[in-house]
PDB file as gemmi writes it, atoms N, CA and C in Angstrom:
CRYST1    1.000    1.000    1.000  90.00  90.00  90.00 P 1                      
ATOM      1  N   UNK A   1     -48.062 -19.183 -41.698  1.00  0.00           N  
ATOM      2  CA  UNK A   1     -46.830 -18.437 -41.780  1.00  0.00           C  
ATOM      3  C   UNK A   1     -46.315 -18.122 -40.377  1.00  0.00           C  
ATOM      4  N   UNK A   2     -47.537 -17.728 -39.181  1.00  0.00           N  
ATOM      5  CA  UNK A   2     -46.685 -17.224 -37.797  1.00  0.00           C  
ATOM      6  C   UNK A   2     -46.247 -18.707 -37.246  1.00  0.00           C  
ATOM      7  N   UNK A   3     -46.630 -19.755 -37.718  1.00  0.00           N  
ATOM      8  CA  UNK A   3     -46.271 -21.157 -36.816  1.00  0.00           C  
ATOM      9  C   UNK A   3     -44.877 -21.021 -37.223  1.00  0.00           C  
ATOM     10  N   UNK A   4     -44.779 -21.150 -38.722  1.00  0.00           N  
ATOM     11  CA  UNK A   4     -43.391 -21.221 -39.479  1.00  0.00           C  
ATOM     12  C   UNK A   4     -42.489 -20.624 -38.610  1.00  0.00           C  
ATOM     13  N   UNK A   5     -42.670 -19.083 -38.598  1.00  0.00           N  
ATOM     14  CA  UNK A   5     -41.526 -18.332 -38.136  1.00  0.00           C  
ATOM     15  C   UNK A   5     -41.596 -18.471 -36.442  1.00  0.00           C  
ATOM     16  N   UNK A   6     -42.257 -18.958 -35.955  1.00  0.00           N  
ATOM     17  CA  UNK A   6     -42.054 -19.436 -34.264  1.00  0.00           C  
ATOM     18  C   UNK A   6     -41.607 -20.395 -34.303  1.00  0.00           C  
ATOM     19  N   UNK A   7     -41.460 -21.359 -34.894  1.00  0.00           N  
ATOM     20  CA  UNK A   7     -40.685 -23.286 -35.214  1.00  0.00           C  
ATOM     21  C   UNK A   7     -39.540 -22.566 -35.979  1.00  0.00           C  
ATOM     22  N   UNK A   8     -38.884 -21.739 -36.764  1.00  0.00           N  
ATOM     23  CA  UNK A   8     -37.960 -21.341 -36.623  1.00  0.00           C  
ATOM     24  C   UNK A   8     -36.995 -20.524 -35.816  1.00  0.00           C  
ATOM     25  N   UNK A   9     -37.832 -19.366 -35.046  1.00  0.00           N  
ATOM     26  CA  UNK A   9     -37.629 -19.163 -34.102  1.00  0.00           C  
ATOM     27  C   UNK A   9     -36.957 -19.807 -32.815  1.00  0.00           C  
ATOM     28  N   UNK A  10     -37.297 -20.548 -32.915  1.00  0.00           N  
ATOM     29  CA  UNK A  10     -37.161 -22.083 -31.347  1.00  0.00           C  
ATOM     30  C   UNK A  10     -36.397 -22.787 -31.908  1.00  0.00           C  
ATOM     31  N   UNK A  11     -36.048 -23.058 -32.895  1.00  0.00           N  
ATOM     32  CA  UNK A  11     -35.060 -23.852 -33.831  1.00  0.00           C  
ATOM     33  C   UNK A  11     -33.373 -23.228 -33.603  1.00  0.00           C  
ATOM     34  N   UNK A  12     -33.659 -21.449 -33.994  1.00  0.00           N  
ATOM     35  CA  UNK A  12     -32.756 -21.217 -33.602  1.00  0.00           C  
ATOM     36  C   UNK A  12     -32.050 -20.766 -32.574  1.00  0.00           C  
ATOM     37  N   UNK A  13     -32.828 -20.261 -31.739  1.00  0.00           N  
ATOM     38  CA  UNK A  13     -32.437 -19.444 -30.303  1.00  0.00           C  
ATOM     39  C   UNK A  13     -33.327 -19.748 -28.891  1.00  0.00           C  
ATOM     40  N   UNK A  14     -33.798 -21.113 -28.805  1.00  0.00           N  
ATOM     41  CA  UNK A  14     -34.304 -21.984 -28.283  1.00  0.00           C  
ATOM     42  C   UNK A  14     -33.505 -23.184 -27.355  1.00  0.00           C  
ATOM     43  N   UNK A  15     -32.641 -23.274 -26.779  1.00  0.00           N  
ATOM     44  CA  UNK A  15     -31.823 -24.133 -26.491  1.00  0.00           C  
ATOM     45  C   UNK A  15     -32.383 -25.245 -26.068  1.00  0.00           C  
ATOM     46  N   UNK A  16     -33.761 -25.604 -25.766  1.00  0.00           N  
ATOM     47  CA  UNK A  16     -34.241 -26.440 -25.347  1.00  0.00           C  
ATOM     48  C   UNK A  16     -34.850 -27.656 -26.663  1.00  0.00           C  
ATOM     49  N   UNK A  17     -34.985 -26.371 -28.038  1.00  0.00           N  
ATOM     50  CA  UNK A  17     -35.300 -27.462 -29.046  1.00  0.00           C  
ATOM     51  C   UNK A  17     -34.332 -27.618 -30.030  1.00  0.00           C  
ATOM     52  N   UNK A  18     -33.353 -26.349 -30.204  1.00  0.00           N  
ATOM     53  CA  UNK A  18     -32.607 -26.634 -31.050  1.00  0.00           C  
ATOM     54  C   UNK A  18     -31.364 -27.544 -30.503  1.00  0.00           C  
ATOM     55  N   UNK A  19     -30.417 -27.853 -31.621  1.00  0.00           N  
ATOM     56  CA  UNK A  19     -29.582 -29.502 -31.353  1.00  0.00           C  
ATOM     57  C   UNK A  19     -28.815 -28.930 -30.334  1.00  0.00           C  
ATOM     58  N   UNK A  20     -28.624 -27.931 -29.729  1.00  0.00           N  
ATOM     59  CA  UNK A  20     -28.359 -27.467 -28.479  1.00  0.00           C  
ATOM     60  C   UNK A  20     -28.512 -28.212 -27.553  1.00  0.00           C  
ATOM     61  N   UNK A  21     -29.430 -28.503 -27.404  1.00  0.00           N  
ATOM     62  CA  UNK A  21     -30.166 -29.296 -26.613  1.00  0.00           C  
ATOM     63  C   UNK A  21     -29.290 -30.509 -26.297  1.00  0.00           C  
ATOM     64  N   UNK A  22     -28.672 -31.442 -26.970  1.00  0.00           N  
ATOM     65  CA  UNK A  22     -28.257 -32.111 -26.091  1.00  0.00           C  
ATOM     66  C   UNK A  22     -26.967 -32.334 -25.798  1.00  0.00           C  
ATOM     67  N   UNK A  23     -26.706 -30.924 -25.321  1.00  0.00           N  
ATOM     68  CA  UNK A  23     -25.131 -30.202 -24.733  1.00  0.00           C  
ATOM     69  C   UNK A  23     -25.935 -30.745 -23.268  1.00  0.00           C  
ATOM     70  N   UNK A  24     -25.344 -31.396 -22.201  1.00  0.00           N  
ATOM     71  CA  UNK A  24     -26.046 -31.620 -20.790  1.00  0.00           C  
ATOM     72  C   UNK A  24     -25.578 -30.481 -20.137  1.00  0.00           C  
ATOM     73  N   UNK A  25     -24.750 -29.579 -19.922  1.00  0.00           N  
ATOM     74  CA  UNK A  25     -24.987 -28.452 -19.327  1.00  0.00           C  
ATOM     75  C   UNK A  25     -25.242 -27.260 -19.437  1.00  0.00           C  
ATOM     76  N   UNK A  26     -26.155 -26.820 -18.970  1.00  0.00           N  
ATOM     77  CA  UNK A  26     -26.629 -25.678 -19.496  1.00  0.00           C  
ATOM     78  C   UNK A  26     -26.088 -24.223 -19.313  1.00  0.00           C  
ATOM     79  N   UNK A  27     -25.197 -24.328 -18.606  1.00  0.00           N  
ATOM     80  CA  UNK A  27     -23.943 -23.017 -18.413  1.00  0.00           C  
ATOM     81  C   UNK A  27     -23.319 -23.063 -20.030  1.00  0.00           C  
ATOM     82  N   UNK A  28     -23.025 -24.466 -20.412  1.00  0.00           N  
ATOM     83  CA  UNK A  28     -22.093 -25.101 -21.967  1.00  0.00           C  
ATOM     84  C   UNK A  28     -22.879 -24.133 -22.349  1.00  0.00           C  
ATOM     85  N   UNK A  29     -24.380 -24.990 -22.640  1.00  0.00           N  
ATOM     86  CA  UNK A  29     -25.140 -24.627 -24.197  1.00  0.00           C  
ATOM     87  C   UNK A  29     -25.299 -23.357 -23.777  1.00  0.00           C  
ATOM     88  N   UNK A  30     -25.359 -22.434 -23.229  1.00  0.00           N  
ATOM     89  CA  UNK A  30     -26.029 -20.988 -23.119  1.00  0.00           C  
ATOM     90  C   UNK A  30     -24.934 -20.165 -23.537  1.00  0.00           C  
ATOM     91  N   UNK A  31     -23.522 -20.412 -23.455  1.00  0.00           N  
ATOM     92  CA  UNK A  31     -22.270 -19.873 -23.597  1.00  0.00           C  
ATOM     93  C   UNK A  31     -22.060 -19.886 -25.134  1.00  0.00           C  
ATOM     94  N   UNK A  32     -22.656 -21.642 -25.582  1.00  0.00           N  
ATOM     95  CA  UNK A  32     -22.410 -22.027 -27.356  1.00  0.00           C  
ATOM     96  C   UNK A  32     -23.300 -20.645 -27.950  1.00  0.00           C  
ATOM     97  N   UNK A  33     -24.479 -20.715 -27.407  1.00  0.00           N  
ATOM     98  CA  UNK A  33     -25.163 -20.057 -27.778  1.00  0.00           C  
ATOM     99  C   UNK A  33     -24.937 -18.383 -27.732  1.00  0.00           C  
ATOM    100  N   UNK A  34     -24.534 -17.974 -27.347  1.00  0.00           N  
ATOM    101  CA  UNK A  34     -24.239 -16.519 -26.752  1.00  0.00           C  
ATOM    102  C   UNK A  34     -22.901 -16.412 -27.761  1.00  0.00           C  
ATOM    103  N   UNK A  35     -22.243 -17.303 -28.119  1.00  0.00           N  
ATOM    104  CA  UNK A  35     -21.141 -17.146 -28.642  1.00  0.00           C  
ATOM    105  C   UNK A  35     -21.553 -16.797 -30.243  1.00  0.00           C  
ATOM    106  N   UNK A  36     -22.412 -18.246 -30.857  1.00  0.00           N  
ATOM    107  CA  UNK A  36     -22.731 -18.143 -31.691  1.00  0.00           C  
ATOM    108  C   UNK A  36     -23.699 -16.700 -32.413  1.00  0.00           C  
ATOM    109  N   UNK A  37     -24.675 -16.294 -31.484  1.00  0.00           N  
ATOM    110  CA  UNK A  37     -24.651 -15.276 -31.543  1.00  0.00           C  
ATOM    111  C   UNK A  37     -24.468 -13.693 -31.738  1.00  0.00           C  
ATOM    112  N   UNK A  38     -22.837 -13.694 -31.268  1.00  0.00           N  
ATOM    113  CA  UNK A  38     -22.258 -12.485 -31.240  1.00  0.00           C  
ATOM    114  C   UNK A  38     -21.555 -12.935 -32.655  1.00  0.00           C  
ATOM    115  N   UNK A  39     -20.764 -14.297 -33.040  1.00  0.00           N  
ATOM    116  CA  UNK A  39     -20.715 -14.222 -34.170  1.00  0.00           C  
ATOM    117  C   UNK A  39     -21.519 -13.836 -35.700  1.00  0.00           C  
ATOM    118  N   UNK A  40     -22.540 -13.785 -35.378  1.00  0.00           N  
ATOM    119  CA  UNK A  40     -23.837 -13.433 -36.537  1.00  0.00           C  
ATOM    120  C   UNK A  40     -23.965 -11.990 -36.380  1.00  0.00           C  
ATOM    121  N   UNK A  41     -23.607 -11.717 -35.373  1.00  0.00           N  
ATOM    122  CA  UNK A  41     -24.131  -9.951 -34.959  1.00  0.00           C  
ATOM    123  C   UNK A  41     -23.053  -9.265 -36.020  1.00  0.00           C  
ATOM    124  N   UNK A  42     -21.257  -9.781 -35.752  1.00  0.00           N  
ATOM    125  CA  UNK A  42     -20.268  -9.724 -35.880  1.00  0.00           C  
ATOM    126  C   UNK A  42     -20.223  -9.911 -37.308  1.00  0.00           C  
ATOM    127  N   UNK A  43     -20.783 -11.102 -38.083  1.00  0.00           N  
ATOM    128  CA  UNK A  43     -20.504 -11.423 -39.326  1.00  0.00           C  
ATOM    129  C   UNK A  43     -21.815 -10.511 -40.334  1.00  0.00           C  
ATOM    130  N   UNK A  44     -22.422  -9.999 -39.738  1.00  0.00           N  
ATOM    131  CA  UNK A  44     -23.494  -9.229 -40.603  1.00  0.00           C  
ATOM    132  C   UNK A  44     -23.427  -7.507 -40.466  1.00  0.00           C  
ATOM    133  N   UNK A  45     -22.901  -7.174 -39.180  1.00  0.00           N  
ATOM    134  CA  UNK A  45     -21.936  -5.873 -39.492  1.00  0.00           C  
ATOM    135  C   UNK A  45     -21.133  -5.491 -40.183  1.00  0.00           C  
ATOM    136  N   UNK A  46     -19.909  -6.524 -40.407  1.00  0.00           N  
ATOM    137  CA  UNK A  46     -19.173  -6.336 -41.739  1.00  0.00           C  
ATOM    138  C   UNK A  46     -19.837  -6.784 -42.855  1.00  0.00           C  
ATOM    139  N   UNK A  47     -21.013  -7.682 -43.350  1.00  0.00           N  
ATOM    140  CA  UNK A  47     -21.311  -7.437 -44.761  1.00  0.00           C  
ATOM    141  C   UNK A  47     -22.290  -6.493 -44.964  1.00  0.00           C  
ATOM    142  N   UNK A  48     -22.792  -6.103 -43.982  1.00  0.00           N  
ATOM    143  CA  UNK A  48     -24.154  -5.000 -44.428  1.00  0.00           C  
ATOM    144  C   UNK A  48     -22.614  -3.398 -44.740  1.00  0.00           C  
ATOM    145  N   UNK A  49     -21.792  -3.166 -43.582  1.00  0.00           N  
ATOM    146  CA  UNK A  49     -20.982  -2.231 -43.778  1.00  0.00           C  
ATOM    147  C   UNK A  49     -19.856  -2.213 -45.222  1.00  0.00           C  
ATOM    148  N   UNK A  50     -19.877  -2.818 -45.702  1.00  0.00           N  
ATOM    149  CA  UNK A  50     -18.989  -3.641 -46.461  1.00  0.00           C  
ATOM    150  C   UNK A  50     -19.329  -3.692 -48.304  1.00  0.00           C  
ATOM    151  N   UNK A  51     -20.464  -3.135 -48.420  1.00  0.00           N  
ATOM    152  CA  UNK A  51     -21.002  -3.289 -49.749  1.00  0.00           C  
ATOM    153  C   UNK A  51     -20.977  -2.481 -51.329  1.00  0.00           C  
ATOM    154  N   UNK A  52     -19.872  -1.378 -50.615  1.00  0.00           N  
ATOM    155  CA  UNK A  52     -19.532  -0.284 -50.886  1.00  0.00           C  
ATOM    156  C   UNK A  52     -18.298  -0.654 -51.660  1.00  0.00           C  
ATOM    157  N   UNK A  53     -17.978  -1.572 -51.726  1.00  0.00           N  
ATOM    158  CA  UNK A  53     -16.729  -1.919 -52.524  1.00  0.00           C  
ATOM    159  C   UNK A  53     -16.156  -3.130 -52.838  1.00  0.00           C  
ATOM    160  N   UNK A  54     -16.079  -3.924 -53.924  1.00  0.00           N  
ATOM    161  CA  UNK A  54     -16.308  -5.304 -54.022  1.00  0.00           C  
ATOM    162  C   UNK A  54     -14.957  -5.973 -53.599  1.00  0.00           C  
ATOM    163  N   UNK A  55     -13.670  -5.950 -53.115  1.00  0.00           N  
ATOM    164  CA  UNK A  55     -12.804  -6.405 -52.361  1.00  0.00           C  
ATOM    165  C   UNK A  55     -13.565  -6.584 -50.615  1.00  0.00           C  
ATOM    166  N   UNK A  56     -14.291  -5.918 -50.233  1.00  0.00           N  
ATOM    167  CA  UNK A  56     -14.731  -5.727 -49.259  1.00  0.00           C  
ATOM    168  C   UNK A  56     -15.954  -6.270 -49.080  1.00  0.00           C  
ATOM    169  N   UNK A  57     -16.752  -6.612 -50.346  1.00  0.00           N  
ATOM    170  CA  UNK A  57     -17.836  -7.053 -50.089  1.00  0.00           C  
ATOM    171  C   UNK A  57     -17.783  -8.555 -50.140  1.00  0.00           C  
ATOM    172  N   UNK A  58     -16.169  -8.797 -50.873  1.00  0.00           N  
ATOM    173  CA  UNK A  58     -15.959 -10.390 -51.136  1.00  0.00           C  
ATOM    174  C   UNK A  58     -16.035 -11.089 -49.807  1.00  0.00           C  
ATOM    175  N   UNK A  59     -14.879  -9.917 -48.995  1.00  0.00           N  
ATOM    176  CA  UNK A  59     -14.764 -10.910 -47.574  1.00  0.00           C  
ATOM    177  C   UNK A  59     -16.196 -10.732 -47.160  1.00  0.00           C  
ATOM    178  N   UNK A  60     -16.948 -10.108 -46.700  1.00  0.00           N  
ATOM    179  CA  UNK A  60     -18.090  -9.629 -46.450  1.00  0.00           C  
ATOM    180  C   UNK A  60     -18.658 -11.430 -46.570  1.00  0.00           C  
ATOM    181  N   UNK A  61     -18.999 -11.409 -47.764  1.00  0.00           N  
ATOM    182  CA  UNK A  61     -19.597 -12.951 -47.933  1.00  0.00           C  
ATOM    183  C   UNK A  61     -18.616 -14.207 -47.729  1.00  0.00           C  
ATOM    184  N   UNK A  62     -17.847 -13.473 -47.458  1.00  0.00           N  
ATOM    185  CA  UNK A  62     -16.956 -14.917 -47.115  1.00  0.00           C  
ATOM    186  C   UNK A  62     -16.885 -15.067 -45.735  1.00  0.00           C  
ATOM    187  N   UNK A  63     -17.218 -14.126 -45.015  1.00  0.00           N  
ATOM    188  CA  UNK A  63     -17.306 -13.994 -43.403  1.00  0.00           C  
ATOM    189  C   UNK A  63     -19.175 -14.891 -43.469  1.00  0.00           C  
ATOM    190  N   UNK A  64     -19.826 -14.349 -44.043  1.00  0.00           N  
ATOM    191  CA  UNK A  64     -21.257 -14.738 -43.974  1.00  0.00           C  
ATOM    192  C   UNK A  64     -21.368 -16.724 -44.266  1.00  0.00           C  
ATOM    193  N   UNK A  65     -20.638 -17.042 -45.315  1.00  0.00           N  
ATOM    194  CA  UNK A  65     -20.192 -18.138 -45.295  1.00  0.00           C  
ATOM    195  C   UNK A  65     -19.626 -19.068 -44.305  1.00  0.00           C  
ATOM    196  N   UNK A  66     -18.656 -18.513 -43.642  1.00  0.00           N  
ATOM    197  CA  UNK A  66     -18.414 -18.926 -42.541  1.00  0.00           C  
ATOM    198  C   UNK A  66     -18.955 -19.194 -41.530  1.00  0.00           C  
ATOM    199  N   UNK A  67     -19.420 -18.248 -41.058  1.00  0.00           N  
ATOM    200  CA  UNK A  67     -20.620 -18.108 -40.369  1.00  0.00           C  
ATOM    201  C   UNK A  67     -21.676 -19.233 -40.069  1.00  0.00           C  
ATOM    202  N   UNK A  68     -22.043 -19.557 -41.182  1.00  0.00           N  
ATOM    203  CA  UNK A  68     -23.002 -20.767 -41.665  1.00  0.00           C  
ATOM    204  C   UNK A  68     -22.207 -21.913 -41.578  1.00  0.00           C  
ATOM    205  N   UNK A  69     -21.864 -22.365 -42.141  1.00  0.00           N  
ATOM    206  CA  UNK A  69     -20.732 -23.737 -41.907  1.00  0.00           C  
ATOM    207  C   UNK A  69     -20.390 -23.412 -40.318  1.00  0.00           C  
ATOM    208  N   UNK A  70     -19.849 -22.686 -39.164  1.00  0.00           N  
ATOM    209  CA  UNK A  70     -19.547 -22.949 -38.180  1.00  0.00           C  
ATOM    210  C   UNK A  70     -20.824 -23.278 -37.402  1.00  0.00           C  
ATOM    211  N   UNK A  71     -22.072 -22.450 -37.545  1.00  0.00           N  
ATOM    212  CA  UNK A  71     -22.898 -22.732 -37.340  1.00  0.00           C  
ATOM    213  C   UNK A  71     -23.735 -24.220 -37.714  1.00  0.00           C  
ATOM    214  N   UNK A  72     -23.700 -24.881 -38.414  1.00  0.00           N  
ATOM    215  CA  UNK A  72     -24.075 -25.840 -39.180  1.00  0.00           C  
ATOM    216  C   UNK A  72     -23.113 -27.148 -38.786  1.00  0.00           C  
ATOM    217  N   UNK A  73     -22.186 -26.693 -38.108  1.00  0.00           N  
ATOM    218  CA  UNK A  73     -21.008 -27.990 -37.460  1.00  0.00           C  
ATOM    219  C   UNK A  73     -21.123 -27.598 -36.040  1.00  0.00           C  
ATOM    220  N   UNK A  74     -21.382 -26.623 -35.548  1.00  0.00           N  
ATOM    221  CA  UNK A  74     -21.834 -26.702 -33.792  1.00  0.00           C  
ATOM    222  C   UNK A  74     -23.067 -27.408 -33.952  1.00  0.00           C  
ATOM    223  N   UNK A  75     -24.447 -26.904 -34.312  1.00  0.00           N  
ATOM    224  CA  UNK A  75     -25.105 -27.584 -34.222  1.00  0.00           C  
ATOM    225  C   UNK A  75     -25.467 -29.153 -34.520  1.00  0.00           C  
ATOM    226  N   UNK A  76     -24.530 -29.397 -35.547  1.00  0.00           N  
ATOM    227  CA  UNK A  76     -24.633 -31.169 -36.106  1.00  0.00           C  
ATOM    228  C   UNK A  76     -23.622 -32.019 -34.934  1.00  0.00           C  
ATOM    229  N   UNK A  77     -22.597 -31.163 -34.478  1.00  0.00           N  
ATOM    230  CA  UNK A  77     -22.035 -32.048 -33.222  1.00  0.00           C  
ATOM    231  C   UNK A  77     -22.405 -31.570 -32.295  1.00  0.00           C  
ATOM    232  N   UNK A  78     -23.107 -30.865 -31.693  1.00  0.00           N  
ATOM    233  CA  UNK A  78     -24.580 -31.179 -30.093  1.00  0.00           C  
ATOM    234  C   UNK A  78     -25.395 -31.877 -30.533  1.00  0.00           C  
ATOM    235  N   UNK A  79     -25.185 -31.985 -31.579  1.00  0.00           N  
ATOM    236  CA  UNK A  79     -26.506 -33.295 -32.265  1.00  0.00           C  
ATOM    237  C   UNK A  79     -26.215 -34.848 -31.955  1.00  0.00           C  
ATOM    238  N   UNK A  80     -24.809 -35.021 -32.377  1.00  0.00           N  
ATOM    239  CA  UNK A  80     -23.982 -36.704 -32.479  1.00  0.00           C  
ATOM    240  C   UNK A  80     -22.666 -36.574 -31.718  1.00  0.00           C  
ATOM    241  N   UNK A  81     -22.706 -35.854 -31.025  1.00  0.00           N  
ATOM    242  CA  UNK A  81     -21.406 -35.599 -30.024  1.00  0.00           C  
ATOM    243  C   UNK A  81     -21.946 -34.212 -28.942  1.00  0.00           C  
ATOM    244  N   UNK A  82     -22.876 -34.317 -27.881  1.00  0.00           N  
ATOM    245  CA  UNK A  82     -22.958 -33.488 -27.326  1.00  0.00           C  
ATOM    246  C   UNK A  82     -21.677 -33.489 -26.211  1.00  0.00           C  
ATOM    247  N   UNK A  83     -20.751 -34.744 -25.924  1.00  0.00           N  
ATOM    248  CA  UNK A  83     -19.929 -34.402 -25.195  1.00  0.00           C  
ATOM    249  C   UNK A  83     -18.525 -33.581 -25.602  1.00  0.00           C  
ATOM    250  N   UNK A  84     -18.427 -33.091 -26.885  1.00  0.00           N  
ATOM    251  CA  UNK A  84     -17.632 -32.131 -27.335  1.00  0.00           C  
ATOM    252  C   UNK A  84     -17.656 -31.091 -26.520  1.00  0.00           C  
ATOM    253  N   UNK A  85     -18.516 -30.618 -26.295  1.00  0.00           N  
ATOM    254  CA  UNK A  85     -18.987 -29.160 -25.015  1.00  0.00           C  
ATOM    255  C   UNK A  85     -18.836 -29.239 -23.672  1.00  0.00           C  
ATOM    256  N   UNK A  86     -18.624 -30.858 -22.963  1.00  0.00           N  
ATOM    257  CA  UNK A  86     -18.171 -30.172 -21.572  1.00  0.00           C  
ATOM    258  C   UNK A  86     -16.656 -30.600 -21.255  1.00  0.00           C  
ATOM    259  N   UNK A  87     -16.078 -29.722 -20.678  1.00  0.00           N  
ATOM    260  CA  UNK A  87     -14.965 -29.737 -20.399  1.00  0.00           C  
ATOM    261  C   UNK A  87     -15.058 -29.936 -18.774  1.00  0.00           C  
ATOM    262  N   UNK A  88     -15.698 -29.837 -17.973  1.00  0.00           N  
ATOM    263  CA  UNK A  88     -15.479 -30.490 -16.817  1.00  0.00           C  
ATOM    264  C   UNK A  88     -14.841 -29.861 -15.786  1.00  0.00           C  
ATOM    265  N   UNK A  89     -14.613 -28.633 -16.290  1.00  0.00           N  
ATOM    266  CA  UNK A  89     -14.112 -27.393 -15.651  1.00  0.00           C  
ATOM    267  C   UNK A  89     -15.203 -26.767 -14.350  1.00  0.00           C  
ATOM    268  N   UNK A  90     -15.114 -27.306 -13.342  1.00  0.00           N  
ATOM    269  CA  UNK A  90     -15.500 -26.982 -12.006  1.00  0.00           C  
ATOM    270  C   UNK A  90     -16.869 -27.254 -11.687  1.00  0.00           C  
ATOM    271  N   UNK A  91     -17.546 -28.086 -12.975  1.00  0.00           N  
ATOM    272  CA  UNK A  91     -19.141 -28.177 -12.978  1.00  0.00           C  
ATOM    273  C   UNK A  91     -19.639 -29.836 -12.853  1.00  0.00           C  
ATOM    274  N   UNK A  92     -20.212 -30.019 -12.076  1.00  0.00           N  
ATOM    275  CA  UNK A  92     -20.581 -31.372 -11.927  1.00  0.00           C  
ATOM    276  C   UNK A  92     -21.127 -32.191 -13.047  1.00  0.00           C  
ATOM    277  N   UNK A  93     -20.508 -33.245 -12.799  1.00  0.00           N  
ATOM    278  CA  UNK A  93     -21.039 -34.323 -14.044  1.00  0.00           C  
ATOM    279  C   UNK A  93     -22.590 -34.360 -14.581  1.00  0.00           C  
ATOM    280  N   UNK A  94     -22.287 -34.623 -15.891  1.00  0.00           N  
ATOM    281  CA  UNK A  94     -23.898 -34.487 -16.581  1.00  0.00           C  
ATOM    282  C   UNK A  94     -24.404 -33.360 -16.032  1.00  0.00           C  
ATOM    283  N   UNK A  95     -24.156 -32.231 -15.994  1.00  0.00           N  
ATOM    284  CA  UNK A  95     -24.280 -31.286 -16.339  1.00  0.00           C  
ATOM    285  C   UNK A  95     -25.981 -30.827 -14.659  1.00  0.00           C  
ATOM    286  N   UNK A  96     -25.375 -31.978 -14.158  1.00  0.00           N  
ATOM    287  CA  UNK A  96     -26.453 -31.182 -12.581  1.00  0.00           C  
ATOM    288  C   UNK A  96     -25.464 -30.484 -11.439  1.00  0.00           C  
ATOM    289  N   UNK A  97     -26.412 -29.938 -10.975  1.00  0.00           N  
ATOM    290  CA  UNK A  97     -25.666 -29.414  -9.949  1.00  0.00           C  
ATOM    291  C   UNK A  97     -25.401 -29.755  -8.511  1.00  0.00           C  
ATOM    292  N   UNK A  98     -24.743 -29.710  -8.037  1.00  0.00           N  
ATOM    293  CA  UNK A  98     -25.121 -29.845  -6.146  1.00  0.00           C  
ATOM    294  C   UNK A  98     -25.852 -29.591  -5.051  1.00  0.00           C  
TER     295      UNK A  98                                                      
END                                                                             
């Protein structure tokens, strides 16, 4: 059971194993990541706050939904398109530095 939840662990907030990984810069993936992040923080505040009333609890899961699918399409394109993530904005190619 502790292997499980450490291989999930690293799966998800791991940038080195999860499909993160092959974003080539690591300013990108740490930003995807940080982003993705605050979205989960963001999308589970409003459904845990939210349960108190079922108009509210709808979006609630419909934010949580979301959530997942955006998550589930960042990670599948750093998977088969890691060049979606660099934009080339002041950082040297393939993602090394100077």
């Amino acid at each position: 059971m502790r292997k499980l939840i450490v291989q999930a662990w690293d799966y998800l907030f791991n940038s080195d194993v999860s499909p993160l990984r092959h974003i080539p810069d690591i300013g990108t993936r740490h930003m995807v990541l940080q982003l993705l992040g605050w979205m989960w923080a963001i999308t589970f505040s409003l459904a845990i706050g939210s349960y108190t009333l079922l108009p509210a609890s709808l979006l609630g899961h419909a934010f949580l939904i979301g959530a997942v699918a955006i998550t589930v399409a960042t990670y599948t394109t750093a998977t088969t398109s890691p060049r979606v993530f660099v934009t080339g904005l002041g950082r040297a190619k393939g993602g090394e530095h100077e």
